[in-house]
C-alpha positions as CSV (number, residue, x, y, z in Angstrom):
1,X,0.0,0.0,0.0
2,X,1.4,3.5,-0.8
3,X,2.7,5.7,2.1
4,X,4.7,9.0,2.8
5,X,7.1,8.0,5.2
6,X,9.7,10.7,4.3
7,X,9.7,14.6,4.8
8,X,10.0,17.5,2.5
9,X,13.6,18.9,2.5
10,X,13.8,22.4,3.8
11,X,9.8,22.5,4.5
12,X,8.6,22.6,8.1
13,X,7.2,19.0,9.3
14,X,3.6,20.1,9.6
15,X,2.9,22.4,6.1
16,X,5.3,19.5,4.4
17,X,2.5,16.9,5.7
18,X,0.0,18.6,4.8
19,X,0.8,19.4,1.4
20,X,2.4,16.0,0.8
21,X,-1.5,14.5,1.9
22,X,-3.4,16.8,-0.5
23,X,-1.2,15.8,-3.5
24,X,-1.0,12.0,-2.1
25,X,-5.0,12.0,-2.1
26,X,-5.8,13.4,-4.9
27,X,-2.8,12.2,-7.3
28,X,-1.4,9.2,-5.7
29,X,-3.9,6.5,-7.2
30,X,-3.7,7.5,-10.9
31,X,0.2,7.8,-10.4
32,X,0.9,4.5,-9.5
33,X,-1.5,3.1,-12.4
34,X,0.7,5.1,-14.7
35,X,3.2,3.7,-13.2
36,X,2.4,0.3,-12.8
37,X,2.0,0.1,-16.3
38,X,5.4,1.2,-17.2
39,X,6.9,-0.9,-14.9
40,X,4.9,-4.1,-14.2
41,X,6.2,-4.2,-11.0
42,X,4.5,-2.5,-7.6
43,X,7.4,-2.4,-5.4
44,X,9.0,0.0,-7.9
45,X,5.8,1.8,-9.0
46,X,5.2,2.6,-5.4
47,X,8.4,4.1,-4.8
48,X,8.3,6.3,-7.8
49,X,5.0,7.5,-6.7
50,X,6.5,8.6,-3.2
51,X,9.1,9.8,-4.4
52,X,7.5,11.8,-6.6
53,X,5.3,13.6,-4.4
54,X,8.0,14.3,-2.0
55,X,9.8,16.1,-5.0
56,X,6.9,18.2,-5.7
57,X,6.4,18.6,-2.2
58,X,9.8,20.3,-2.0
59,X,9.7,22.3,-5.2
60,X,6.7,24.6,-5.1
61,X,4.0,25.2,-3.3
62,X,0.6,24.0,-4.0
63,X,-1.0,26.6,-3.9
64,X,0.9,28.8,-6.8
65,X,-0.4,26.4,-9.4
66,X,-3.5,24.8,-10.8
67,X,-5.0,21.3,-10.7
68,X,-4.0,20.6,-14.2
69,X,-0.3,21.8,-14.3
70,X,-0.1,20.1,-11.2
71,X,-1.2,16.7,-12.6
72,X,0.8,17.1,-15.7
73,X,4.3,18.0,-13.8
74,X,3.4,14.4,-11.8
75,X,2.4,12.8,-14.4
76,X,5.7,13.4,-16.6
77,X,7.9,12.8,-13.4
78,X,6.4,9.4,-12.7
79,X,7.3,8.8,-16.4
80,X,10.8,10.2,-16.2
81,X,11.0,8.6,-13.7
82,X,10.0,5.0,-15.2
83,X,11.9,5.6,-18.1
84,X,15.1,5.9,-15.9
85,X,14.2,2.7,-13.9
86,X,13.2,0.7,-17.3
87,X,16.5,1.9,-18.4
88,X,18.7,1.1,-15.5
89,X,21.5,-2.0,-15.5
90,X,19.9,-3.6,-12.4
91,X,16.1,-3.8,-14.0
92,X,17.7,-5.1,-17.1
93,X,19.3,-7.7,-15.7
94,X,16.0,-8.6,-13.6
95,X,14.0,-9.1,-17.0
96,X,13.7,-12.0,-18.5
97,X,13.4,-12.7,-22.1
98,X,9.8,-11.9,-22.1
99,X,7.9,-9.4,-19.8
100,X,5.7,-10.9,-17.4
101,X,2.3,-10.3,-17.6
102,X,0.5,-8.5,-13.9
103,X,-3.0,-8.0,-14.8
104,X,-2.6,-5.8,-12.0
105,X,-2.6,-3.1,-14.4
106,X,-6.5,-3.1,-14.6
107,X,-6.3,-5.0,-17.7
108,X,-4.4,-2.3,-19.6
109,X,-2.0,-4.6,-21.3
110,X,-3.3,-8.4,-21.4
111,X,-0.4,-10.3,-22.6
112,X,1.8,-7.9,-22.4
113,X,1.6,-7.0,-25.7
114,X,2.6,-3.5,-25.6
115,X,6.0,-2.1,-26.2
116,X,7.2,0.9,-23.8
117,X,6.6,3.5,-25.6
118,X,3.2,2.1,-26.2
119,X,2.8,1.6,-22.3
120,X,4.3,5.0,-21.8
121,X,1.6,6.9,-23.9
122,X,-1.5,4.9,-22.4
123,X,0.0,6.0,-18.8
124,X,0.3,9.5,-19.4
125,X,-3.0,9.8,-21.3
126,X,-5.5,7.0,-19.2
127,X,-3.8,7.4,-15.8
128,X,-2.1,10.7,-15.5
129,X,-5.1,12.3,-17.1
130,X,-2.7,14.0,-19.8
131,X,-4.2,15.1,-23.2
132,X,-2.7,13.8,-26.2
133,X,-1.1,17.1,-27.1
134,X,0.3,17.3,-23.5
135,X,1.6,13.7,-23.8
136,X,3.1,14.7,-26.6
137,X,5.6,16.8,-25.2
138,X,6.3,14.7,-22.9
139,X,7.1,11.8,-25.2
140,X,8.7,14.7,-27.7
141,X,7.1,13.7,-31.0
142,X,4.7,15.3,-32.2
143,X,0.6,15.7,-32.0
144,X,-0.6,14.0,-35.0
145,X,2.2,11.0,-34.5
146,X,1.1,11.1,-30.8
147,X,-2.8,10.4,-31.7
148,X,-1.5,7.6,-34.6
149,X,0.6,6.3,-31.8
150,X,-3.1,5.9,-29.6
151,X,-4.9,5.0,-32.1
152,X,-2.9,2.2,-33.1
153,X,-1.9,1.1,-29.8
154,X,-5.9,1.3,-29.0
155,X,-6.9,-0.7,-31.9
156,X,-3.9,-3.7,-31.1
157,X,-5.2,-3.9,-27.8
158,X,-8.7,-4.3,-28.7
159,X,-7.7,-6.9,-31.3
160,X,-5.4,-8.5,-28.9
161,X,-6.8,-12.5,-28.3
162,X,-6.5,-11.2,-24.7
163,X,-8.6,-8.9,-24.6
164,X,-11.9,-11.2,-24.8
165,X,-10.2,-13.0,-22.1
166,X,-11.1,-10.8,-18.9
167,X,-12.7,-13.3,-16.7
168,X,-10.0,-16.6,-17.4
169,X,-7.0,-14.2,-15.7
């Protein structure tokens, strides 16, 4: 289950709290779906997640920005964030040839059919609440090849054998 154990660098104890709670509650949930689904692993997505909040936490306050640039500079950290795990020597060597399937990832990605990129766009549009153009940037390619990248990734998935197989996994 995720937790804030830690505390907010140079931010008193109690406003560091606080702030870490309203960002936890409101964010946490959709964060770890993202990035659950980049990682296929919970012990990692639920340290990014943390760590993530603690960051923004420690950065600016939460009250000098909006709901929605809030949710995009989470939602692009947990990614970073992934992409920097997914990419590291010691999750590499943890892989095997083939990526497990979790299911945990509320069916996104039955089989585990997707690549990471593919996994990567889904997160930042269907759990970090992202439009495409927003995801976009973050991905850096651009809009159209952003909503080609859905659309295609959308229409595997729905073709996917897997995906008529929600109630045998």
């Amino acid at each position: 289950m995720l937790g804030l154990g830690k505390t907010g660098a140079g931010v008193p104890a109690s406003a560091s709290r606080t702030r870490r709670q309203a960002i936890f509650q409101h964010h946490a949930d959709a964060l770890y779906r993202q990035a659950l689904l980049m990682l296929d692993d919970s012990a990692l997505a639920e340290g990014v997640v943390c760590d993530v909040i603690i960051d923004e936490c420690a950065v600016v306050p939460a009250q000098e920005r909006g709901e929605g640039e809030t949710r995009y500079r989470l939602a692009r950290s947990v990614f970073r964030r992934c992409q920097q795990l997914a990419a590291g020597p010691a999750r590499q060597d943890r892989r095997g040839p083939q990526r497990p399937s979790l299911s945990v990832a509320h069916g996104l990605d039955p089989g585990g059919i997707l690549s990471e990129k593919e996994r990567g766009a889904l997160g930042l549009v269907l759990c970090g609440g992202l439009g495409y153009v927003q995801a976009s940037t973050v991905l850096g390619i651009g809009p159209h090849d952003m909503a080609a990248l859905l659309r295609t990734t959308l229409r595997r998935l729905a073709s996917s054998p897997a995906a008529g197989d929600g109630d045998q996994g």
